[in-house]
C-alpha positions as a printed Julia matrix, in Angstrom:
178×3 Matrix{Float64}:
   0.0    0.0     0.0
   1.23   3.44   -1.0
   1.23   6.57    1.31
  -1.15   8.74    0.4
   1.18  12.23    0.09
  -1.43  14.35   -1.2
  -3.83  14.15    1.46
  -1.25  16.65    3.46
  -1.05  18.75    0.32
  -4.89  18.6     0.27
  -5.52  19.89    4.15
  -2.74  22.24    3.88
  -4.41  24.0     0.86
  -7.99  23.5     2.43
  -7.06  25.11    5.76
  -5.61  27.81    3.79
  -8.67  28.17    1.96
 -10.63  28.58    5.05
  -8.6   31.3     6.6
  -8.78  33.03    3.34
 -12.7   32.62    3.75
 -12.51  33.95    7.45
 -10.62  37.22    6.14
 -13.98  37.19    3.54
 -16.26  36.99    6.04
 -14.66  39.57    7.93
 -14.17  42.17    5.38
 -18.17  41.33    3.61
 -20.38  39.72    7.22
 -21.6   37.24    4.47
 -22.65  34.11    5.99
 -21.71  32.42    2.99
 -17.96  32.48    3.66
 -18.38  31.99    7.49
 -19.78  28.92    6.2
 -17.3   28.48    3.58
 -14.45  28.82    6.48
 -16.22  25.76    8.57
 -16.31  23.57    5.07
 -13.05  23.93    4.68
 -11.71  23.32    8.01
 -13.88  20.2     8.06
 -12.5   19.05    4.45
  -8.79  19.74    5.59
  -9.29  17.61    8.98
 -11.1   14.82    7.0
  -7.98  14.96    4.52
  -5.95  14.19    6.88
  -7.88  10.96    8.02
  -8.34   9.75    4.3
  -7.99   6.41    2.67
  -5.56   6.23   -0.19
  -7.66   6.46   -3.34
  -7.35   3.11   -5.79
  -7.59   4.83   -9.05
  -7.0    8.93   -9.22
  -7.83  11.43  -11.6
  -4.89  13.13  -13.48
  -3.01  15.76  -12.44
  -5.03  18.66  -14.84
  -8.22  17.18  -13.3
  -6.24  17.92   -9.58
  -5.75  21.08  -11.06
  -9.3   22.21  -12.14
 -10.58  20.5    -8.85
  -8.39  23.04   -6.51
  -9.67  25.83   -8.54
 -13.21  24.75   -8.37
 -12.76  24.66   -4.58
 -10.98  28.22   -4.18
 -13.29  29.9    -6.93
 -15.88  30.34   -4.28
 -13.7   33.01   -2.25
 -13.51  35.49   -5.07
 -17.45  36.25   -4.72
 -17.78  39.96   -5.06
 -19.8   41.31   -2.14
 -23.39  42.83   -2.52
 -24.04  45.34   -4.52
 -27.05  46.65   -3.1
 -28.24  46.82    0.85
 -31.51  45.25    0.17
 -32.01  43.44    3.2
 -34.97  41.15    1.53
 -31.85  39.6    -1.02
 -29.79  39.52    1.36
 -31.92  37.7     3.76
 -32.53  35.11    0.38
 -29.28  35.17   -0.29
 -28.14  33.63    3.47
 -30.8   31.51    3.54
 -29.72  29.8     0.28
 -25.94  29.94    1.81
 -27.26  27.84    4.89
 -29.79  25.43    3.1
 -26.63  24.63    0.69
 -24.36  24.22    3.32
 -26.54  22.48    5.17
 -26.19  19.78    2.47
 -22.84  20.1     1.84
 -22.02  19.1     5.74
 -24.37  16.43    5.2
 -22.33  15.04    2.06
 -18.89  15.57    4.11
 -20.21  13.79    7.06
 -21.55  10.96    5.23
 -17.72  10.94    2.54
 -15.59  10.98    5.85
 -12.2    9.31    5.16
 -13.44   8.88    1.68
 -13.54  12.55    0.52
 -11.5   14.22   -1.75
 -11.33  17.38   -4.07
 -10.07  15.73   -7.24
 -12.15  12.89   -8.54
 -10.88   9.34   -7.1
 -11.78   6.4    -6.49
 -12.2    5.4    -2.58
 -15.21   4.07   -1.09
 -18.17   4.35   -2.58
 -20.95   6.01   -0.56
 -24.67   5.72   -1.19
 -25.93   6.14    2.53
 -27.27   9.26    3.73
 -27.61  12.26    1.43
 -25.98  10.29   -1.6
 -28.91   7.55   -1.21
 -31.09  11.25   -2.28
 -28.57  13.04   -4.34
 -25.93  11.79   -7.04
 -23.49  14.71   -6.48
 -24.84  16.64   -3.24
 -21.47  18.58   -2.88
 -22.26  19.96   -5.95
 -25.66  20.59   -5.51
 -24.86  22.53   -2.04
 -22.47  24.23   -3.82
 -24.57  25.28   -6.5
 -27.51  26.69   -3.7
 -25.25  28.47   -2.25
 -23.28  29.99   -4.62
 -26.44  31.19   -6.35
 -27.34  33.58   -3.56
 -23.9   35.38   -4.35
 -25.36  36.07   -7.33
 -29.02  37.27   -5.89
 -27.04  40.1    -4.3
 -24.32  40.73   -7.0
 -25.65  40.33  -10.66
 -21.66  40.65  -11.39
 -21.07  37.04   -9.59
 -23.39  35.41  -12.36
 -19.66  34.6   -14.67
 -18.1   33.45  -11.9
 -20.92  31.3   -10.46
 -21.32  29.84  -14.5
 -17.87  28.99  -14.6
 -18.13  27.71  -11.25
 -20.57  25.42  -12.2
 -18.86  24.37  -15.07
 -16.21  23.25  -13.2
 -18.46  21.05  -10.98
 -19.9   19.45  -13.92
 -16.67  18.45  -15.12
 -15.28  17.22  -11.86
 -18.97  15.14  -11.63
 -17.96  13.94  -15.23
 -14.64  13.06  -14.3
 -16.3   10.97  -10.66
 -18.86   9.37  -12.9
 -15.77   7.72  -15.12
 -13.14   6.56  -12.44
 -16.78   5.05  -10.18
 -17.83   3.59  -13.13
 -14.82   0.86  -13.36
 -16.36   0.22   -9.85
 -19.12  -2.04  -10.96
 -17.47  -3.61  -13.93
């Protein structure tokens, strides 16, 4: 069995992430990247507990994944005071959130940010949802764009990028049942 290397590479970056999202949340009072600062905390621990994937992704799909995952923390913050999108917008940020901690919990030692294969879950959430990460993400980063019509390029390539990661998942589970 091979030592699994990234995993420290992968928490290092995540808990970076996160204290990138706690300067956001400082400088905007969004609850998006408060929330944004406890997912990444939680995916850097989890990193660290990980089980070494059997089949990876390659290294430009490691790439596009990191990106994917820091793309959220260059949201632009409101441009207008209206507290009725604002109030939307946060309760979007929590109801995605909510089912991205959901996903995480249920992943555990099996998550990752680039596409591998580990365990395969389909308790919990992923019993509901095919890609929940991705749908939380997609909830949530849609309320960025409620408040800031600017966000709407970043939240399309955003969700680009999720398709393609889900693209990339589908192909390395896939070997899985054959």
């Amino acid at each position: 069995m091979t030592k699994d290397y990234g995993k420290y590479l992968g928490s290092f970056m995540m808990f970076g992430f996160g204290a990138i999202a706690l300067y956001r949340w400082h400088q905007t009072q969004l609850i998006f990247f408060l929330l944004l600062v406890l997912r990444d905390f939680a995916a850097g621990y989890y990193f660290l507990k990980r089980t070494p994937a059997e089949k990876k992704s390659g290294k430009a799909m490691s790439i596009l994944a990191y990106v994917s995952s820091a793309m959220p923390l260059l949201y632009l913050s409101p441009s207008t005071v209206d507290k009725a999108l604002l109030f939307t917008s946060d309760i979007m940020a929590i109801i995605g959130f909510l089912i991205v901690a959901l996903a995480t919990i249920e992943l555990g030692t099996s998550i990752g940010i680039s596409p591998a294969k580990r365990e395969y879950v389909k308790t919990g959430i992923y019993k509901w949802l095919k890609h929940p990460m991705y749908t939380g993400y997609f909830v949530s980063e849609f309320g960025l764009v409620i408040i800031n019509p600017i966000n709407l390029v970043l939240f399309l390539l955003s969700s680009g990028l999720y398709f393609m990661r889900a693209s990339s998942e589908k192909r390395i589970l896939s070997f899985q049942f054959k």
